[in-house]
Every structure is written in structure tokens, then in C-alpha cells.
C-alpha positions as a printed Julia matrix, in Angstrom:
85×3 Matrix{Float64}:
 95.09  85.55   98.19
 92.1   83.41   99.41
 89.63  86.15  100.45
 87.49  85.27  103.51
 84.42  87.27  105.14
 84.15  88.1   108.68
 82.48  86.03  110.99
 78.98  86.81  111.27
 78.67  88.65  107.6
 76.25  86.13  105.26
 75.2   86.52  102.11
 72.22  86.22   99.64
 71.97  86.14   95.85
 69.4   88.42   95.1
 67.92  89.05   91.53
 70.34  92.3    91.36
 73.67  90.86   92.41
 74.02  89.99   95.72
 73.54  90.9    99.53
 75.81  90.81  102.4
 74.7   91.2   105.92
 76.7   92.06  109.09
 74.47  90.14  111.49
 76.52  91.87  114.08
 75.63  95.34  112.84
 72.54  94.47  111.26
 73.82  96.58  108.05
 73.42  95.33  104.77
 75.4   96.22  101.53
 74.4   94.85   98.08
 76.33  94.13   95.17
 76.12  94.61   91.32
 75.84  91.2    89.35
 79.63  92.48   88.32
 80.64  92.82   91.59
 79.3   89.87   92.38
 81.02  87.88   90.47
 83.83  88.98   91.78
 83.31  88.47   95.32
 81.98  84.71   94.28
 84.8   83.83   92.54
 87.46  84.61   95.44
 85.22  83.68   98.3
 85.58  80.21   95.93
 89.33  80.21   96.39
 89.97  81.67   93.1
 93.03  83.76   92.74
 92.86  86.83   91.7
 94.29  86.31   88.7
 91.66  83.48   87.84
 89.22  86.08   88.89
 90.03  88.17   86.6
 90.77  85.57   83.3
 87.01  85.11   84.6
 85.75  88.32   84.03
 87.26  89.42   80.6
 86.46  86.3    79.36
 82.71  86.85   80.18
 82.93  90.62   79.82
 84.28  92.87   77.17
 86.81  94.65   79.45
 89.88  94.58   79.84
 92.25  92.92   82.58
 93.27  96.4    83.9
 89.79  97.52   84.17
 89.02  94.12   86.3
 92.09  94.78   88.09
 91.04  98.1    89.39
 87.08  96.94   89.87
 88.93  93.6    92.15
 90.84  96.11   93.97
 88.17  98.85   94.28
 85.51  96.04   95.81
 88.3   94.96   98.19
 88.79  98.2    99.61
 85.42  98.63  100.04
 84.56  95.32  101.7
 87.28  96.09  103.95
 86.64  99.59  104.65
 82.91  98.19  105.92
 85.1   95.66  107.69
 83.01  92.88  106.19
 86.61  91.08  105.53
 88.12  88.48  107.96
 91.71  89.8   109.37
């Protein structure tokens, strides 16, 4: 699953994580650096499986943790309807 943000939401490394911004809203939403890393790697194309090899291997969790944290940012990003269709 290639995830893919609406039209009109940007974002912005910050020195926390990162920022997305709904231009059509004008709402913003920041990330953790955790959470950040996961929405870089699959706005990259990365499956989510990649995405989370990723994480463990940079993290000391474990791939059901990342699994839940991948699913738990997805919901959220959708529930702000930040996510393309």
C-alpha cells in the first residue's frame, strides 16, 4: 500500500519530527521523530512491511509494536482526512 496525502496537505521537517499542513483548512498537525519516520518511509513508496524492517532495525521494538504505531498513525492521518482517497 503506497500511502499518498491529500491534495493541498504539505509538509515540513521540523527539529521535533515533522509538520503537516492542510492548506485548505489551514490546520496543522505535527509529528514525533517516530512517527515521522513512519510517514517518510511510506510517503517514499515503502511498503509497510519495509516500514516496519525500518523501524526495529533502528529502534529496539518490536515488529508488533511498529505494526500497531503504522496502523495507529494511519488512522489518525485519515481520521484528519489528511490521506488521499
Amino acid at each position: 500500500m503506497t500511502m499518498t496525502l491529500r491534495p493541498g496537505v504539505v509538509t515540513a521537517d521540523t527539529e521535533y519530527g515533522m509538520a503537516l499542513l492542510d492548506q485548505n483548512s489551514g490546520e496543522y498537525f505535527t509529528l514525533n521523530p517516530t512517527a515521522a519516520l513512519i510517514v517518510r518511509t511510506l510517503l517514499d513508496g515503502t511498503s509497510r512491511q519495509q516500514a516496519v524492517t525500518t523501524l526495529t532495525d533502528r529502534y529496539d521494538v518490536t515488529a508488533e509494536q511498529v505494526q500497531e504505531d503504522i496502523t495507529r498513525i494511519l488512522q489518525e492521518l485519515h481520521a484528519a482526512r489528511l490521506l488521499a482517497a
